[in-house]
N, CA, C and O of each residue as an XYZ file, in Angstrom:
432
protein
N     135.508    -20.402    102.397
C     135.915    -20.310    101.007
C     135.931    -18.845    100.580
O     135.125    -18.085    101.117
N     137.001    -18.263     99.419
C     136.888    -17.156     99.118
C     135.750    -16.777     98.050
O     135.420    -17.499     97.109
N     135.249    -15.612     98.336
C     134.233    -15.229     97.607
C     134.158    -15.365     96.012
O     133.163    -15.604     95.327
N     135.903    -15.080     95.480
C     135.924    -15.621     94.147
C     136.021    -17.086     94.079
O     135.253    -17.632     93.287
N     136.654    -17.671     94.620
C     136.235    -19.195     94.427
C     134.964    -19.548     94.860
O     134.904    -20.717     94.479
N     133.742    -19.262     95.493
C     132.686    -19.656     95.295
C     131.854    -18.996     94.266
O     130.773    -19.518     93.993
N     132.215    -17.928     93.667
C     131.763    -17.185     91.952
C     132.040    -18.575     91.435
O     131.127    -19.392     91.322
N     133.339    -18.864     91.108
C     133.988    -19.989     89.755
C     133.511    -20.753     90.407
O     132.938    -21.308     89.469
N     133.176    -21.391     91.348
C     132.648    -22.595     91.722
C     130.821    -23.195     91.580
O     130.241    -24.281     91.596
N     130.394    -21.526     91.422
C     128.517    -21.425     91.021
C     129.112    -21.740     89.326
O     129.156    -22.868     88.834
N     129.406    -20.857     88.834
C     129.683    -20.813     87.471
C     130.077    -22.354     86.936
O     129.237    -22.913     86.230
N     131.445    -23.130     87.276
C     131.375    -24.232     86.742
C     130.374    -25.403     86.768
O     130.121    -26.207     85.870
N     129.732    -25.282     88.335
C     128.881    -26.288     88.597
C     127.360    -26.525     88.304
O     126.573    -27.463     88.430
N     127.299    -24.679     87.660
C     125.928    -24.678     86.795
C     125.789    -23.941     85.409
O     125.630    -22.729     85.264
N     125.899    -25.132     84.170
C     125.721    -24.765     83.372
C     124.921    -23.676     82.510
O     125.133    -23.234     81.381
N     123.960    -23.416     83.422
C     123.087    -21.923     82.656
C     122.851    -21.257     83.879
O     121.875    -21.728     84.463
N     123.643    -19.925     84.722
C     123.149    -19.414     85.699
C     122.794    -18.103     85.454
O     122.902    -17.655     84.312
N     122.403    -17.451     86.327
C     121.833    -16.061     86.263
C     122.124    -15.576     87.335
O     121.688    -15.969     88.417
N     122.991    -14.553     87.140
C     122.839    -13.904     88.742
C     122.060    -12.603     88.411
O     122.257    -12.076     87.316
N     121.086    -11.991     89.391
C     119.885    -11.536     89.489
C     119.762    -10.873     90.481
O     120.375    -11.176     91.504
N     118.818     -9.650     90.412
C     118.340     -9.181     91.739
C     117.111    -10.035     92.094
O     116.406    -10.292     91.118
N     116.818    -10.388     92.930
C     115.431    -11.229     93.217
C     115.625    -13.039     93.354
O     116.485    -13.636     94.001
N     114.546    -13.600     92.539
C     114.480    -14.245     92.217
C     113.496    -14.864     90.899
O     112.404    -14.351     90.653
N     113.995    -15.931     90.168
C     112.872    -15.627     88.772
C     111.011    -15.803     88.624
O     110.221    -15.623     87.697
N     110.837    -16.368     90.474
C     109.456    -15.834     90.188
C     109.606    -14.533     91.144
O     108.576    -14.340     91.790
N     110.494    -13.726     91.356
C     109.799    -12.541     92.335
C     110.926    -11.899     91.949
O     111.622    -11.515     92.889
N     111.453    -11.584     90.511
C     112.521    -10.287     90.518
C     112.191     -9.202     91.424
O     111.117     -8.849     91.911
N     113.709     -8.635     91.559
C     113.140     -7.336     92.146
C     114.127     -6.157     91.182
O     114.915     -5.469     91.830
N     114.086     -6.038     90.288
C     114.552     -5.046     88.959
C     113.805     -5.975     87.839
O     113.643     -7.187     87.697
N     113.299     -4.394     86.861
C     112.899     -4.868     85.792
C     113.818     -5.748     84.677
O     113.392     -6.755     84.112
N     114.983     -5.244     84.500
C     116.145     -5.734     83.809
C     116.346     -6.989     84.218
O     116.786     -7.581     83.233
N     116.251     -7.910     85.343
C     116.054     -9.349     86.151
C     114.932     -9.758     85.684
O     114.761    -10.965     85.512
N     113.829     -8.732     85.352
C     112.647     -9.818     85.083
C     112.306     -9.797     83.975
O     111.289    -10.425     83.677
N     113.006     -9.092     83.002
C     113.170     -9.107     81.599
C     113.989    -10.415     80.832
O     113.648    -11.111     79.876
N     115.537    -10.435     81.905
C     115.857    -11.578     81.612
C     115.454    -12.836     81.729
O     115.420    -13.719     80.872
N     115.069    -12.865     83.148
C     114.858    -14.184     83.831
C     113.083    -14.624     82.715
O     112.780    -15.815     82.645
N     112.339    -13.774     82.136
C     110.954    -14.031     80.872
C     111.981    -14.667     79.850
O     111.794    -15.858     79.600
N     112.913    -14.110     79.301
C     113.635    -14.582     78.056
C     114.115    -15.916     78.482
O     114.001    -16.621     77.479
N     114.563    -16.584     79.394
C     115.134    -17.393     79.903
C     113.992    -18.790     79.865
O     113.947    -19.887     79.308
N     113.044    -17.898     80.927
C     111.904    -19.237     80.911
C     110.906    -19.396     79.487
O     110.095    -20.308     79.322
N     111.172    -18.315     78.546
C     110.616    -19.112     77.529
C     111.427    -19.690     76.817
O     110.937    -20.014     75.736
N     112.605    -20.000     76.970
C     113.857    -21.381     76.598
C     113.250    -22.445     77.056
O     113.556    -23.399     76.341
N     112.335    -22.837     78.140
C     111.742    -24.226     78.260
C     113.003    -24.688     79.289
O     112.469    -25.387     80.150
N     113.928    -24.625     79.462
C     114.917    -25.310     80.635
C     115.335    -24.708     81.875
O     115.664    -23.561     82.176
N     115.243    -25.694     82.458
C     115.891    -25.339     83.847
C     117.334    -24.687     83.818
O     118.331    -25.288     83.417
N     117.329    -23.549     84.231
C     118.340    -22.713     84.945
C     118.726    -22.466     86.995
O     117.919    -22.382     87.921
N     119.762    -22.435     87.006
C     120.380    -21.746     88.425
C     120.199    -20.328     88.140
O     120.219    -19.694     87.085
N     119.996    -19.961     89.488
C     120.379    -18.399     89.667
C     120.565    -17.882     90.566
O     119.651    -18.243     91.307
N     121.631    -16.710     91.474
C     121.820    -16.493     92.657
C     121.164    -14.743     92.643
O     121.345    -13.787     91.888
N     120.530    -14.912     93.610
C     120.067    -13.476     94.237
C     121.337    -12.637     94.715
O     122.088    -13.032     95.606
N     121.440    -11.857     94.267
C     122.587    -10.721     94.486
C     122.100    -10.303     95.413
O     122.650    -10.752     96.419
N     121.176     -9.526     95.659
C     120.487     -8.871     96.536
C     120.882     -9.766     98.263
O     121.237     -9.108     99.241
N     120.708    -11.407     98.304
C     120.926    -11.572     99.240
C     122.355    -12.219     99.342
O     122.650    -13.116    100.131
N     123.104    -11.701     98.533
C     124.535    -12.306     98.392
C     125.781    -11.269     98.327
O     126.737    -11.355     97.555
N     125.564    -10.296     99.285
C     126.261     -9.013     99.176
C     127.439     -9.050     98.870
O     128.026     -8.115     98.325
N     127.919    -10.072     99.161
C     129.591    -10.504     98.288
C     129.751    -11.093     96.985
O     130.628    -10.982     96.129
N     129.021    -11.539     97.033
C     128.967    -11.835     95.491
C     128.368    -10.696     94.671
O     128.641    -10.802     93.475
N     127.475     -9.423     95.052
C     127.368     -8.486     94.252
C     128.290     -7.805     94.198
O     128.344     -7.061     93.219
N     129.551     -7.742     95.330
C     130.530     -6.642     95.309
C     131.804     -7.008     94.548
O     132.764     -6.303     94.237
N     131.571     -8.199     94.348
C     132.587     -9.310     93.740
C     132.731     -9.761     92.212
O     133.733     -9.883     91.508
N     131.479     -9.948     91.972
C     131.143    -10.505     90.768
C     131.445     -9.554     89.385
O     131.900    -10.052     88.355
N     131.157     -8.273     89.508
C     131.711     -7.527     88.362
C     132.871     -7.108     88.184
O     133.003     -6.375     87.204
N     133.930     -7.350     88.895
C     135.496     -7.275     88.945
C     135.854     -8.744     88.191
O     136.633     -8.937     87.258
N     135.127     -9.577     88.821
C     135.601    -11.266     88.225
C     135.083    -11.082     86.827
O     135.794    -11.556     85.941
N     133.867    -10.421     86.435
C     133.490    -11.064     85.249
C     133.955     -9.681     84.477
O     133.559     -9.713     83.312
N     134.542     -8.708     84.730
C     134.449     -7.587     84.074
C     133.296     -7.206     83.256
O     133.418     -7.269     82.033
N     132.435     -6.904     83.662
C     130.726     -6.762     83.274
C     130.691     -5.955     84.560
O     131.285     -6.393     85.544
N     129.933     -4.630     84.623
C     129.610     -3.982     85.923
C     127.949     -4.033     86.211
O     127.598     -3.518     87.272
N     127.164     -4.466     85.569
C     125.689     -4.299     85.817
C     125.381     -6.090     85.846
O     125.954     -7.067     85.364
N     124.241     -5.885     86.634
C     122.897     -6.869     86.532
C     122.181     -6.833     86.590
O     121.534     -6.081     87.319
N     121.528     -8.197     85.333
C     121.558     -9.190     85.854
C     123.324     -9.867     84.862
O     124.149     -9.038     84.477
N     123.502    -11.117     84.680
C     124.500    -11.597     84.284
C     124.633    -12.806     84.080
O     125.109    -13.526     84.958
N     124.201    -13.345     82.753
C     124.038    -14.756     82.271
C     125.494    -15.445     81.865
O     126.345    -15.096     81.046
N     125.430    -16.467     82.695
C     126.972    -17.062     82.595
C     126.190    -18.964     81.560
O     125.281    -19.678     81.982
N     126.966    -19.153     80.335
C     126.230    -20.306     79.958
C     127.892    -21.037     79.893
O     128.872    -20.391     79.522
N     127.945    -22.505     80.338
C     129.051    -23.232     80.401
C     129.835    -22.747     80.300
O     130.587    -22.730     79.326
N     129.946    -22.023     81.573
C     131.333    -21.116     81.891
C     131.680    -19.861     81.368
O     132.664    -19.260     81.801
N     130.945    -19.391     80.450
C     130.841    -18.071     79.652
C     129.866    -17.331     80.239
O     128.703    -17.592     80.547
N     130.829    -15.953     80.382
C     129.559    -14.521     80.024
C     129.105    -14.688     78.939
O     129.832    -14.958     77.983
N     128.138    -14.597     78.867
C     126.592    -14.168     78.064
C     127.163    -12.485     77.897
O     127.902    -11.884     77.118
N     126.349    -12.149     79.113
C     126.282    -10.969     78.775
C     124.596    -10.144     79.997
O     123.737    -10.954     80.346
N     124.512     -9.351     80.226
C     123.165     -8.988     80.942
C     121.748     -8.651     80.066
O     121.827     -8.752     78.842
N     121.148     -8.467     80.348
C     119.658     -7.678     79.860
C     119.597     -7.715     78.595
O     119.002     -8.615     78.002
N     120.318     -6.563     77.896
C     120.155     -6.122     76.444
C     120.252     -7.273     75.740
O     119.295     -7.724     75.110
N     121.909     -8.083     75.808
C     122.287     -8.771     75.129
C     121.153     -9.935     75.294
O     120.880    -10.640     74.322
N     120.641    -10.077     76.276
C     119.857    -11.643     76.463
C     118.765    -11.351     75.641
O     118.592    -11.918     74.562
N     117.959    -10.428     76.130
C     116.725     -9.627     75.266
C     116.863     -9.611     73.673
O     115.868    -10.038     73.087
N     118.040     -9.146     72.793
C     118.661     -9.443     71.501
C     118.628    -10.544     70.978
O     118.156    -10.702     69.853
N     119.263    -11.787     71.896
C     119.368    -12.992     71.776
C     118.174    -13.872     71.559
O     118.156    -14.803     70.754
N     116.935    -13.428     72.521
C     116.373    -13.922     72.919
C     115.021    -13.704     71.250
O     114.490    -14.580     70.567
N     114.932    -12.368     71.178
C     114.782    -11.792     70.106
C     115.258    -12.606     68.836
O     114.409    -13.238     68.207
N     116.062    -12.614     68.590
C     116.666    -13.256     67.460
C     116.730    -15.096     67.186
O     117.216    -15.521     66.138
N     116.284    -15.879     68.060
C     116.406    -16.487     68.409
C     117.573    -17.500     68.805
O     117.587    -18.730     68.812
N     118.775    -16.336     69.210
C     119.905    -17.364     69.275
C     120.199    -17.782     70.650
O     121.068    -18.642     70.792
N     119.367    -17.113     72.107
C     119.004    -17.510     72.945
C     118.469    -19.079     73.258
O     119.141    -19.796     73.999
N     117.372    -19.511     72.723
C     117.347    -20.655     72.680
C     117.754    -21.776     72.337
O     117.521    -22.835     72.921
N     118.730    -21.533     70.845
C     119.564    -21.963     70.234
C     120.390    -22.721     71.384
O     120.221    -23.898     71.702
N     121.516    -21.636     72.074
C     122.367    -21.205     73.314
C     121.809    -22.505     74.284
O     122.076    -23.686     74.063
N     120.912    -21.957     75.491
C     120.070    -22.704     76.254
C     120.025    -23.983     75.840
O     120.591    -24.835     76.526
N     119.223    -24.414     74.431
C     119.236    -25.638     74.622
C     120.886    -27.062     74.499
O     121.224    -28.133     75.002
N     121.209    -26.396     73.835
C     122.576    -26.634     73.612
C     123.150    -26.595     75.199
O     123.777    -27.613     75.488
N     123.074    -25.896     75.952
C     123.796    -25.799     77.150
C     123.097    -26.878     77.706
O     123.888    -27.710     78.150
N     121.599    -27.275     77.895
C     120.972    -28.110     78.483
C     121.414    -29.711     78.010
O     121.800    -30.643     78.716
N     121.262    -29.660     76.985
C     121.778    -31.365     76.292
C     123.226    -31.517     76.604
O     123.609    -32.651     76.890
N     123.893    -30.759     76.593
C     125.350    -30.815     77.343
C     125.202    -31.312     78.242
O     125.450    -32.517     78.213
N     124.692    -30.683     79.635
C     124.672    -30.619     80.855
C     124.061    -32.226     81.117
O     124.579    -32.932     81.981
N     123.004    -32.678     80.348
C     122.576    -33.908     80.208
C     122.773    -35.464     80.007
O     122.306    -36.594     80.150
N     124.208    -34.374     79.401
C     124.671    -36.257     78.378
C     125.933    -36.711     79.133
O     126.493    -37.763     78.823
């Protein structure tokens, strides 16, 4: 499969993903483990792919999403946005708002 069709293919098939350096118990960038804290205090289960061990999908993924940094929160098929924006969100509380809404979707 091509590397962009398995991007759109993580993305459609998981409603709240994260792509990340690490993983969300063992980031390996602070900006990953900044997000991936904002995330788990949403209370729901999320996907997320390690860039780090997905070298095509790191070389790939910011051309597809036009976003050049990570990490990179994709919610039902949407950029989010990375770090700042999640951190803002998360802050404000429209993060959870987001999340749970994506979760009862994904549910029903």
């Amino acid at each position: 499969m091509d590397i962009i069709e398995t991007i759109k293919e993580q993305i459609a098939s998981n409603p709240i993903l994260l792509y990340m350096k690490g993983s969300p118990n063992a980031p390996q960038c602070g900006f990953s483990q900044r997000a991936t804290q904002a995330l788990m205090a949403c209370g729901e289960k999320f996907a997320y792919v390690d860039i780090l061990a997905n070298p095509d999908i790191r070389a790939n993924l910011p051309a597809y999403a036009n976003w050049p940094t990570f990490p990179q929160l994709w919610v039902n098929g949407e950029l989010v946005g990375g770090c700042d924006i999640i951190t803002e969100m998360h802050e404000s509380g429209e993060l959870q708002t987001l999340i749970k809404a994506a979760a009862a979707k994904a549910e029903a």
